[in-house]
PLY file of the C-alpha trace (Angstrom):
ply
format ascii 1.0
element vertex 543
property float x
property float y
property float z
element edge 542
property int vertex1
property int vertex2
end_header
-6.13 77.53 -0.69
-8.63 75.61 1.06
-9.58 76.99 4.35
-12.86 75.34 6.00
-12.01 72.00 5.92
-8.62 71.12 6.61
-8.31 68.79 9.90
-4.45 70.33 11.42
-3.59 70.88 14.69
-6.62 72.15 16.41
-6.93 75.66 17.17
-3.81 77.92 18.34
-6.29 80.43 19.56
-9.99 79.99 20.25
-10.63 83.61 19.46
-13.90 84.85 19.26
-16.43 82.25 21.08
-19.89 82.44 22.17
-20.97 80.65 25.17
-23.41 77.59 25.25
-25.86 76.52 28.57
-24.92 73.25 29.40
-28.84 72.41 29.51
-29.68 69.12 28.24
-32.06 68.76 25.02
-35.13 66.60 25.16
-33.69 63.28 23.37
-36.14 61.43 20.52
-36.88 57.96 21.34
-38.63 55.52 19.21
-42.34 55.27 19.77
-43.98 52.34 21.12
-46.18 50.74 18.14
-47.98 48.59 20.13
-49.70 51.39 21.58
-52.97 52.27 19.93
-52.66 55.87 20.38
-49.07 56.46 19.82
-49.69 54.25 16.29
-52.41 56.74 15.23
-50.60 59.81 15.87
-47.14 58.71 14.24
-49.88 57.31 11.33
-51.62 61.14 11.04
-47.95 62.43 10.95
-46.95 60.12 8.08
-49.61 61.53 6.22
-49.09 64.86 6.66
-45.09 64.39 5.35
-46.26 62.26 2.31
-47.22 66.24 1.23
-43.55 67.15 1.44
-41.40 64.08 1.16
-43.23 61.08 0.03
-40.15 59.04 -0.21
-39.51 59.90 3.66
-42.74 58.82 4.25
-42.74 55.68 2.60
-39.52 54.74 4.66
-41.26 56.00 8.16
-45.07 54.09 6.88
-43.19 51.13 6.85
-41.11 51.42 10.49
-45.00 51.95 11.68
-46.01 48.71 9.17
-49.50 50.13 8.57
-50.24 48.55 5.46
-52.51 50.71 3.88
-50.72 53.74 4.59
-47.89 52.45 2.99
-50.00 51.47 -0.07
-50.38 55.29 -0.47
-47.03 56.08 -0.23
-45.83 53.87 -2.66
-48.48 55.48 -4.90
-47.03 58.72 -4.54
-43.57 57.89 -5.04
-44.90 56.21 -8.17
-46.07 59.26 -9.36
-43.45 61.33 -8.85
-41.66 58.80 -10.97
-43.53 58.93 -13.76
-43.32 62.63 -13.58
-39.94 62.39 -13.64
-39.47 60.11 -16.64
-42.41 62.51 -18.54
-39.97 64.95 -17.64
-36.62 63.36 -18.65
-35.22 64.21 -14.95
-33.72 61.19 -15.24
-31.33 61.46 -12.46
-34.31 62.50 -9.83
-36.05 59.15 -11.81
-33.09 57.12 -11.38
-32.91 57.69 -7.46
-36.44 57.32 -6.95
-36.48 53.74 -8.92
-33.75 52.74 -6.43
-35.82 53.78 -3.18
-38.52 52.07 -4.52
-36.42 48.80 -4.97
-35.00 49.09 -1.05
-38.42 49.14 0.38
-39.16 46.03 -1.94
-41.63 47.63 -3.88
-43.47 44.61 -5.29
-44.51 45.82 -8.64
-41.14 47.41 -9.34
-40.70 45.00 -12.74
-43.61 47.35 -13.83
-42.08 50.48 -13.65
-41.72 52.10 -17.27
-37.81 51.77 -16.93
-35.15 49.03 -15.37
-32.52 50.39 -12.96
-30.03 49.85 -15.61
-31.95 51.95 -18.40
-32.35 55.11 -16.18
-28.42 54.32 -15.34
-27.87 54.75 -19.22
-30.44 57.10 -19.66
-28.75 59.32 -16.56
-24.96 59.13 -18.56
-26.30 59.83 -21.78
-25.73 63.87 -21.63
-23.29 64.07 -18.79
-20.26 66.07 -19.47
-17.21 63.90 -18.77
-18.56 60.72 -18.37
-20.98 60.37 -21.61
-20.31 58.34 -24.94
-21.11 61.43 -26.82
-18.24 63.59 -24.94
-15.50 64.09 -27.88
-12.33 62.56 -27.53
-9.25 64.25 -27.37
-6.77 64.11 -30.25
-3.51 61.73 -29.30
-0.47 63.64 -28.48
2.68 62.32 -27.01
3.80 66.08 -25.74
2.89 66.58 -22.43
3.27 70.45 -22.88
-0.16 69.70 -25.55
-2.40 69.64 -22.50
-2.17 72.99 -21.53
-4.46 74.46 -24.47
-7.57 72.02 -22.15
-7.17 74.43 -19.16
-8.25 77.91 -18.52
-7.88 80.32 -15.91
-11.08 81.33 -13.73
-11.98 85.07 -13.29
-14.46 86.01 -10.32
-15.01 89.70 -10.87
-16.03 90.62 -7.39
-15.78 94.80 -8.24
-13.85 97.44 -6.09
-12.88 96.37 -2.38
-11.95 99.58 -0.27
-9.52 99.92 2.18
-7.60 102.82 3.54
-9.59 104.94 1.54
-8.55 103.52 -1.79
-10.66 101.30 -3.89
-8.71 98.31 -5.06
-10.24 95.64 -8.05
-11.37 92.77 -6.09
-11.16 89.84 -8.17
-10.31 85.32 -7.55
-8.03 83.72 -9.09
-8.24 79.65 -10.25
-7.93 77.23 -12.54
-10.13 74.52 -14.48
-10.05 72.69 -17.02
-12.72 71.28 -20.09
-14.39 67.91 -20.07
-16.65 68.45 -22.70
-16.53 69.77 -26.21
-19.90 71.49 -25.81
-18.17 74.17 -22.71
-18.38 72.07 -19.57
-15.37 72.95 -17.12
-14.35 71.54 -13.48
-12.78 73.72 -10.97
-12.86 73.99 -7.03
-16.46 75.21 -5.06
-13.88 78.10 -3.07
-12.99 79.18 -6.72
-16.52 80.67 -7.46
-17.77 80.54 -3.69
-18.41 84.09 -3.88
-20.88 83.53 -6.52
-22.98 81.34 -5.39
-23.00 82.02 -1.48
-26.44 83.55 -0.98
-25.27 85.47 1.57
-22.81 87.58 -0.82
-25.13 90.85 -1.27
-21.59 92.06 -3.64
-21.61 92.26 -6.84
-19.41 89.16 -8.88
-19.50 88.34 -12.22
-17.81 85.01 -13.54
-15.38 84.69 -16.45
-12.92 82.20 -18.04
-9.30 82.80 -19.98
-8.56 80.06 -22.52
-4.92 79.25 -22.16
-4.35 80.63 -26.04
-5.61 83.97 -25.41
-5.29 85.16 -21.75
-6.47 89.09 -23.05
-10.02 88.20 -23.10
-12.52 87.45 -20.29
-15.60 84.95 -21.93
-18.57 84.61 -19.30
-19.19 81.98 -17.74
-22.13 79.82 -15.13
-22.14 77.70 -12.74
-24.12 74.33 -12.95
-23.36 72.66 -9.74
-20.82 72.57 -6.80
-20.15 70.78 -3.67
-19.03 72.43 -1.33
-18.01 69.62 0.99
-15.85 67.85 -1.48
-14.85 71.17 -3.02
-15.64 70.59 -6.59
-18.10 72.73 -9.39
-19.01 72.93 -12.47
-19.08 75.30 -14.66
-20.16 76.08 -18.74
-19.37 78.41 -21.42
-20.07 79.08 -24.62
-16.72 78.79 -26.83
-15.06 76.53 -29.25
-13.13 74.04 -26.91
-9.66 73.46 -28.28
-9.22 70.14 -25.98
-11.18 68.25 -23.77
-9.50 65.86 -21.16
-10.40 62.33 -21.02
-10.92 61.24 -17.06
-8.88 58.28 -15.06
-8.69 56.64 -12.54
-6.59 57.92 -9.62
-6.87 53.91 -8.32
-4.04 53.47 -10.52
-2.10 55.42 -9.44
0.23 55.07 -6.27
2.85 56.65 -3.96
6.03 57.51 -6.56
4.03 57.95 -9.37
4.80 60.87 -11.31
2.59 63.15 -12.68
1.41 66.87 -13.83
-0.29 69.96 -12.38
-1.31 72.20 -14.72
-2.76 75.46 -13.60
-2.60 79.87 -13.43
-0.42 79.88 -10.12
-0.86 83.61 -9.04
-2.33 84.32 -12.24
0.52 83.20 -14.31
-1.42 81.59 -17.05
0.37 78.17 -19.06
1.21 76.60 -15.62
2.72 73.31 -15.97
4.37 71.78 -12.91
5.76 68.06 -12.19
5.81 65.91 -9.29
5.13 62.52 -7.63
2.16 61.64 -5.57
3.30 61.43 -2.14
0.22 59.84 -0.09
-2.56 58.64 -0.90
-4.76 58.31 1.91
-4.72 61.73 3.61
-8.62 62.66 5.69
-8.22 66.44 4.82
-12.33 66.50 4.26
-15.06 65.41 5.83
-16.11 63.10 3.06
-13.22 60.92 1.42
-9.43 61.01 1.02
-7.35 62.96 -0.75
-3.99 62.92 -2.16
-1.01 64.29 -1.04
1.49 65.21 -4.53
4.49 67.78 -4.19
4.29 68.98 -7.53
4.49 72.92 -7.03
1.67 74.39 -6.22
0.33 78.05 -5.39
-2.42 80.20 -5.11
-4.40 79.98 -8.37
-3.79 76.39 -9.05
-6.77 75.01 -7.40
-9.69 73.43 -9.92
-6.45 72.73 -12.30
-5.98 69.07 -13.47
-3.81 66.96 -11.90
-2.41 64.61 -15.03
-0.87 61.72 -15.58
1.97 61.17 -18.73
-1.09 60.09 -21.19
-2.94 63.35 -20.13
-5.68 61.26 -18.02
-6.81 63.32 -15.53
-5.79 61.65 -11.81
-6.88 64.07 -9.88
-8.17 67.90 -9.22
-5.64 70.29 -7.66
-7.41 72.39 -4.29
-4.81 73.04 -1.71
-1.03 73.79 -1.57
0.17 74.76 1.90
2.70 77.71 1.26
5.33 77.56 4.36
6.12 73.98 3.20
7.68 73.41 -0.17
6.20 70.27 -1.65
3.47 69.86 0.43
0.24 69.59 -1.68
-3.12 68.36 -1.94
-5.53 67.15 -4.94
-8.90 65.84 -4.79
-9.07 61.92 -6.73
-10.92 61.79 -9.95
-13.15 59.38 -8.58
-14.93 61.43 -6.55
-15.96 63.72 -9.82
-16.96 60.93 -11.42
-19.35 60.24 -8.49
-20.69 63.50 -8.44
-20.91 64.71 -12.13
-24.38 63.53 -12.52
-25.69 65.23 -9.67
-22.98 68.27 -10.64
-24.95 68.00 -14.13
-28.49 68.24 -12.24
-27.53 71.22 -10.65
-27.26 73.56 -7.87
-25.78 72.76 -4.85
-24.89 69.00 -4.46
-26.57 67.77 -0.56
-24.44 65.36 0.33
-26.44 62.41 2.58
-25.95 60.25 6.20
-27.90 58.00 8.65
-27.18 60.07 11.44
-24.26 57.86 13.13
-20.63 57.93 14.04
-17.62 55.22 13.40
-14.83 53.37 12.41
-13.56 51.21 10.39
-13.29 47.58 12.71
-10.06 45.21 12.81
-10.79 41.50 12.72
-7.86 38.82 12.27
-5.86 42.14 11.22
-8.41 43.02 8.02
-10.58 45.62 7.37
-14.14 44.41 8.03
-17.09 46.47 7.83
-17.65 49.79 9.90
-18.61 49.69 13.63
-20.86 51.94 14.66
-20.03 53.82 18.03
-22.77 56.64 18.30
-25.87 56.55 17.02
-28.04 59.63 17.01
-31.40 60.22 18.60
-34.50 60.54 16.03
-31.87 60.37 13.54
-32.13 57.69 10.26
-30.41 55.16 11.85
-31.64 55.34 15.28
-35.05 55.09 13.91
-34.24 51.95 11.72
-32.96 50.15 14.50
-29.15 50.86 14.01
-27.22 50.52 17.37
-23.83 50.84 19.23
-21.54 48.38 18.18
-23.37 47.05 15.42
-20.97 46.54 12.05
-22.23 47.97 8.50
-21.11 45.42 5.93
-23.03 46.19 2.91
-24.83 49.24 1.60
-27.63 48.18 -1.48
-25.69 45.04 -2.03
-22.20 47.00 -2.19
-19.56 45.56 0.48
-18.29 47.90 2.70
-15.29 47.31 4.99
-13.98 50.83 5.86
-15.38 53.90 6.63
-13.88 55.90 3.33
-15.77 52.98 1.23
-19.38 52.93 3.18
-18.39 57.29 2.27
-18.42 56.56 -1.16
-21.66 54.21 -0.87
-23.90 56.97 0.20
-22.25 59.70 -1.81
-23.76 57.68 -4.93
-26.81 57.94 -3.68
-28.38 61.40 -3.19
-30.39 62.90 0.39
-33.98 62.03 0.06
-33.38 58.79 -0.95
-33.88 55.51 0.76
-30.96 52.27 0.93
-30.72 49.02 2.46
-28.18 48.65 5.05
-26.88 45.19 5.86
-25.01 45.00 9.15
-24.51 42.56 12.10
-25.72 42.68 15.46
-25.34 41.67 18.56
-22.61 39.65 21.12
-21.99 36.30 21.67
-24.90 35.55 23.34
-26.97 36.75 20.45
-24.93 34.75 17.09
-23.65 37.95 15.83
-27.18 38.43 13.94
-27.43 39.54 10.60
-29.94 42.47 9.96
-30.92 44.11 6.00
-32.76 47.49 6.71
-34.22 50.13 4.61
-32.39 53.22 5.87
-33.59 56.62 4.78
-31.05 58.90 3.75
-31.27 62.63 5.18
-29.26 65.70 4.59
-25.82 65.58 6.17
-25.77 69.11 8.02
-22.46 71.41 7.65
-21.58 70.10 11.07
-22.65 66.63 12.17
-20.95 67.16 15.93
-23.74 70.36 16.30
-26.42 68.51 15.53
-25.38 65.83 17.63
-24.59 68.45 20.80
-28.26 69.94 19.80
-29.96 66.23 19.77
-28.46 64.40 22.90
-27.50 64.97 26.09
-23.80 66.08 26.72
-22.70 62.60 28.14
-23.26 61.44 25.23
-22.16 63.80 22.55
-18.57 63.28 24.37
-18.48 60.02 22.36
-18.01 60.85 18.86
-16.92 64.36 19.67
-13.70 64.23 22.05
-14.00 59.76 21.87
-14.72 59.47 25.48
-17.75 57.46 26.65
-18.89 58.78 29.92
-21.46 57.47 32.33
-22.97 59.36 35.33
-21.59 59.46 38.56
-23.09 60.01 42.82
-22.00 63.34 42.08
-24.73 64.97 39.88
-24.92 66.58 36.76
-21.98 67.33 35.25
-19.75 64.83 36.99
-18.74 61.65 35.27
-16.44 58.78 35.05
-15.05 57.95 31.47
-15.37 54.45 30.68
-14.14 54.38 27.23
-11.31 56.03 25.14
-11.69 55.54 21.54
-8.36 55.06 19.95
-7.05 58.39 17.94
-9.72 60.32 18.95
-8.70 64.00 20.52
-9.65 61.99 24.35
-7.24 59.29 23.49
-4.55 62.47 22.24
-5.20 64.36 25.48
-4.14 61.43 27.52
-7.42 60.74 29.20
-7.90 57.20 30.57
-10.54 54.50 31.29
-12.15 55.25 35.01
-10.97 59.11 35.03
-12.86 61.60 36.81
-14.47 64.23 34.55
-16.54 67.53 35.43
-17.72 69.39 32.19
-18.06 73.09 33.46
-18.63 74.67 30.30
-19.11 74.41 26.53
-17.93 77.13 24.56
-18.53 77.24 19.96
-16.87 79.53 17.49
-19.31 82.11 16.09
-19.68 79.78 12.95
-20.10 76.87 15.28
-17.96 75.00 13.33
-16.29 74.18 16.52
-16.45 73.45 20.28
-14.36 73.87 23.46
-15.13 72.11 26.77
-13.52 73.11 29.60
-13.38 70.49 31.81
-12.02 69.51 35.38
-10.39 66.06 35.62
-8.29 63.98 37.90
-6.21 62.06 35.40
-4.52 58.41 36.11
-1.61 59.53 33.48
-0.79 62.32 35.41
-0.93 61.09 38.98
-4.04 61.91 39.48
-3.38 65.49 39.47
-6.15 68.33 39.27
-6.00 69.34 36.18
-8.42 71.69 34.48
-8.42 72.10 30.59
-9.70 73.32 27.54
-10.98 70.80 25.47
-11.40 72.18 21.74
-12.49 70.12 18.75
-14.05 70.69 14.85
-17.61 69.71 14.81
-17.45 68.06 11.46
-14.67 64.55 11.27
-14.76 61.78 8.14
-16.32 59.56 10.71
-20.05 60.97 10.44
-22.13 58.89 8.13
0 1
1 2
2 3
3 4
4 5
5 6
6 7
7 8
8 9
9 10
10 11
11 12
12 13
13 14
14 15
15 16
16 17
17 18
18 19
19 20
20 21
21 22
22 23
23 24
24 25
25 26
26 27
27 28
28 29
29 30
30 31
31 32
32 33
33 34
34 35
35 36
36 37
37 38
38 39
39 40
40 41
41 42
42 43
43 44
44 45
45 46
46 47
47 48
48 49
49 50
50 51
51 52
52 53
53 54
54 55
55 56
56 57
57 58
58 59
59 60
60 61
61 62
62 63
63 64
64 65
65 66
66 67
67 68
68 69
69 70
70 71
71 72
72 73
73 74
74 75
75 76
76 77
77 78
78 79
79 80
80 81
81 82
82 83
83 84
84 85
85 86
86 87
87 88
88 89
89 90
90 91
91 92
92 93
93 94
94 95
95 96
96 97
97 98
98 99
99 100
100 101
101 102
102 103
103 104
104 105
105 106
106 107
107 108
108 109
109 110
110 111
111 112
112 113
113 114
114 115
115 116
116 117
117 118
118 119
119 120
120 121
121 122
122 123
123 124
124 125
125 126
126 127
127 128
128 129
129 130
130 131
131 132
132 133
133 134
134 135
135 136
136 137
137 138
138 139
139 140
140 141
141 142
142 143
143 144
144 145
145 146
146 147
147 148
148 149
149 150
150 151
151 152
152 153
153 154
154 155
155 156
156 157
157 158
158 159
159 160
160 161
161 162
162 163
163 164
164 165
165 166
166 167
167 168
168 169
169 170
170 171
171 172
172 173
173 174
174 175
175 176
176 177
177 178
178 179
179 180
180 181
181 182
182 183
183 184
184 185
185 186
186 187
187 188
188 189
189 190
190 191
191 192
192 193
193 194
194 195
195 196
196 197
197 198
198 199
199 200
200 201
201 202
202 203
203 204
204 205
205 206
206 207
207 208
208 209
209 210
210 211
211 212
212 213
213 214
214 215
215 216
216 217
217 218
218 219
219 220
220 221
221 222
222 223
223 224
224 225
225 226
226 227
227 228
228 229
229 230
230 231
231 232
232 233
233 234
234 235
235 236
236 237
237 238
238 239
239 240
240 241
241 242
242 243
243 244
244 245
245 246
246 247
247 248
248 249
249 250
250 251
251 252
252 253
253 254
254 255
255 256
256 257
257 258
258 259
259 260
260 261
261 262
262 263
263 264
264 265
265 266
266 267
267 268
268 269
269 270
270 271
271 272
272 273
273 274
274 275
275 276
276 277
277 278
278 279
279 280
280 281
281 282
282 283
283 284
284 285
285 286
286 287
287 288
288 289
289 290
290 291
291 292
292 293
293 294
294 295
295 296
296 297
297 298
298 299
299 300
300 301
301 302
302 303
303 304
304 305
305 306
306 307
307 308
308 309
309 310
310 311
311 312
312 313
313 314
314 315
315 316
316 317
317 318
318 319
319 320
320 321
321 322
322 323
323 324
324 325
325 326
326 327
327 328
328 329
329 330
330 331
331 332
332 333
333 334
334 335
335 336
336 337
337 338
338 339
339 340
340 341
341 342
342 343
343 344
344 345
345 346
346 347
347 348
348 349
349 350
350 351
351 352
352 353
353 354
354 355
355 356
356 357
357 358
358 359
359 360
360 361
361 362
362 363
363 364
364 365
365 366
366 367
367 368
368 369
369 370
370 371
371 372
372 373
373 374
374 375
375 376
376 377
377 378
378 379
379 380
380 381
381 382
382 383
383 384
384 385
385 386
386 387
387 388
388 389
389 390
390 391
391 392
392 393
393 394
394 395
395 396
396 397
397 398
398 399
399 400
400 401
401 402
402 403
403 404
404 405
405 406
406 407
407 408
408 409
409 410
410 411
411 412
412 413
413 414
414 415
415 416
416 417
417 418
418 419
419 420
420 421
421 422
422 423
423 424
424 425
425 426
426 427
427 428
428 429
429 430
430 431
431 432
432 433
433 434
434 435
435 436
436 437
437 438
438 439
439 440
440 441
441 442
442 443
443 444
444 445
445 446
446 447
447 448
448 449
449 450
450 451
451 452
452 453
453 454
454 455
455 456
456 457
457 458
458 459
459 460
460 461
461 462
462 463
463 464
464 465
465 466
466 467
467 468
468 469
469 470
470 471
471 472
472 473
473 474
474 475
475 476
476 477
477 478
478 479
479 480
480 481
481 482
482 483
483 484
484 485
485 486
486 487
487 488
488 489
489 490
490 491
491 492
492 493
493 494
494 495
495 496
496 497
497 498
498 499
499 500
500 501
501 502
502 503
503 504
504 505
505 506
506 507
507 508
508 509
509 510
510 511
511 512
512 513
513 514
514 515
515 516
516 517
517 518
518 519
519 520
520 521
521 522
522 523
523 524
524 525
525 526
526 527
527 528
528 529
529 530
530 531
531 532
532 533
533 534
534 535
535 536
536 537
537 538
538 539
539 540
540 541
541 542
């Protein structure tokens, strides 16, 4: 079952915490251009990243708009093109071309391949999604489909306990996609194998659904730990490769097929209907919500419709509560299977900023920012609160889950153009187009954002209060805004509240936070009230 990333009810118990200072970071702000000096130095700087990330430093060359500097750094990313198509990295090629082309590169026509031939070129050999991938033979029994799955082995040795050793093994599923030995399956499936931190001895294997006796080794290729997917290959004769759908066609009351080892029970074929659609169990994306039985050693199993089309990827099954399941939607594979293909760990990207999806005339329209972060991509590319991200490369965005799925098709290191308006009234509602570069999205946006701004302001996309300073000093604030359904807004605070942080405590992963706060709260009278404040430090809402 998936453990890490499953937004519930926050924390019965906060158990073992480590205490933070509440002292205040020193905050980035954008250099002054204008100023001789300060132009040099962020020039020499520039320079000195073009070593280690000439694509960031073509994007930061031309926020400074020295023109000769960025002459060189177009000339490096140039290169590293051309290495890449000498190469055939095609997917590295592929997401350089398309930097190049958001910071207007003006010989771009010139370049040895079009966007749409390294596009080609990039699908040509990926597993799943290529023309070459063999296509399944038509059958009209559903029980056929089985034979395309196989049951994951993570040999992790002898675990001791009591004083008895005990085989220490993982249980999943997956399935093939490929008649050359390319399988899918869930990131927690083979965790243990990749986590660099794992000094225990695991070995991977597969089961093919005909012949559960023997244990065939097996790799893994790539996996995502965010959106809880990998890939894996082997070398065996696959007896049936599933084609991939599209989980857009499918909606609430649809019925369809999990097919899986649940508990190691190989030949696992359970039915179901999908239940919801739109359920923000990650930090990336939503996920589906099926009650098709499912138990431990389903997850990585397809999730099929009648036709065999795989939907969706099985990763979660709450046990307590009969019928309540979770898959992952094809789509998202099919985003990341070239970067999957690439391989090792997928590095998932943002700007550095924090919102939701804005309302007009009762429609979805375009995604208003309400924190931006200090130093981050979008701070330094001119990004502010309450702007409203429309378009991402010339892809319309109007909620949050689809400027998600803009980025995740482009990689980290990699630079976009953001289109987004600007502005009140006063100012025409001004429309901007900026080349944003993208960075690495840390495990946990709301620690980087506690690390890179003052508290005040990390309350914002954190707990969704926005606080300003009051007589009082440090610590003591008035809360001028409540954002709707954030844990503020849940905890009954209100607009013009009195709030005293007195201290900040994290987990020992820091993958969350309590504040405990004093407040005198309208809803409540006014009452002193002093409570603990605790939150995840990771939410669907960082981008």
């Amino acid at each position: 079952m998936r453990k890490n990333r499953i937004f519930v009810s926050l924390f019965a118990s906060f158990v073992v915490c480590s205490c933070s200072t509440l002292k205040e970071p020193v905050v980035y702000e954008n250099p002054d251009y204008s100023i001789e000096d300060v132009r040099r130095d962020e020039i020499r700087k520039t320079e000195e990243l073009l070593e280690k990330n000439n694509v960031q430093a073509l994007w930061r060359a031309s926020i400074i708009g020295d023109g000769p500097t960025i002459e060189r750094c177009f000339e490096s990313v140039v290169a590293s093109f051309n290495s890449a198509l000498e190469d055939k990295s095609y997917f590295a090629a592929r997401n350089l071309y398309k930097s190049l082309k958001a910071m207007d590169y003006p010989k771009l026509s010139s370049l040895g391949k079009s966007e749409s031939e390294l596009e080609k070129l990039c699908m040509e050999s990926v597993p799943g999604l290529s023309s070459a991938s063999a296509p399944r033979s038509a059958s009209k029994k559903v029980s056929s489909y089985i034979s395309g799955t196989v049951t994951i082995w993570v040999d992790k040795g002898i675990a001791v306990h009591n004083g008895y050793g005990y085989a220490d093994r993982v249980i999943g599923s997956g399935f093939f996609i490929s008649d050359d030995g390319y399988i899918i399956t869930n990131n927690h499936v083979i965790a243990d194998v990749v986590d660099p931190k794992n000094e225990k001895y695991t070995r991977l294997f597969i089961k093919l659904a005909a012949d559960d006796d023997t244990r065939i080794p097996a790799k893994v290729v790539g996996w995502d730990p965010v959106l809880d997917l990998a890939l894996l290959k082997t070398e065996v004769e696959v007896p049936f490769v599933f084609n991939l759908g599209s989980s857009e066609d499918l909606d609430v009351g649809d019925k369809i097929y999990a097919i899986g080892s649940p508990i190691g029970l190989e030949r696992t074929l359970t039915s179901g209907i999908v239940s919801a659609v739109d359920r923000k169990m990650f930090s990336l994306g939503s996920v589906m919500q099926i009650d098709a039985a499912v138990n431990s050693g389903n997850s990585g199993g397809p999730c099929v419709d009648s036709d065999g089309n795989v939907q969706a990827v099985v990763f979660a099954g709450m046990l307590q509560y009969t019928g309540l399941n979770f898959a992952i939607p094809v789509e998202y594979l099919k985003i990341e299977l070239p970067a999957l293909y690439a391989g090792g760990k997928l590095v998932h990207s943002w700007i550095g900023a924090f919102g939701k999806t804005k309302k007009s005339m009762g429609k979805d329209s375009g995604v208003e920012v309400q924190y931006v972060l200090p130093g981050g991509s979008a701070f330094r590319s001119g990004v502010k609160v309450g702007d409203v991200i429309t378009e991402v490369d010339g892809v319309k965005v109007a909620t949050v889950d689809e400027l998600q799925n803009a980025l995740m098709k482009t990689p980290a290191k990699s630079i976009v153009k953001v289109k987004f308006s600007s502005g009140g009234a006063s100012e025409g509602n001004a429309e901007r187009t900026v080349p944003v570069y993208l960075a690495s999205r840390p495990d946990n946006p709301g620690l980087a954002v506690y690390e890179g701004d003052i508290i005040k302001n990390a309350f914002t996309p954190i707990y969704g209060l926005r606080l300003e300073g009051t007589a009082q000093g440090k610590r003591h604030y008035v809360i001028s805004e409540v954002l709707k359904g954030s844990i503020g807004d849940e905890s009954g605070f209100s607009e013009n509240d009195y709030l005293e942080i007195k201290n900040i405590k994290f987990n020992d992963e820091k993958t969350a936070i309590i504040a405990e706060v004093y407040s005198k709260n309208r809803k409540k009278g006014y009452l002193d009230i002093n409570m603990a404040l605790p939150a995840t430090l990771d939410s669907p809402y960082y981008f």
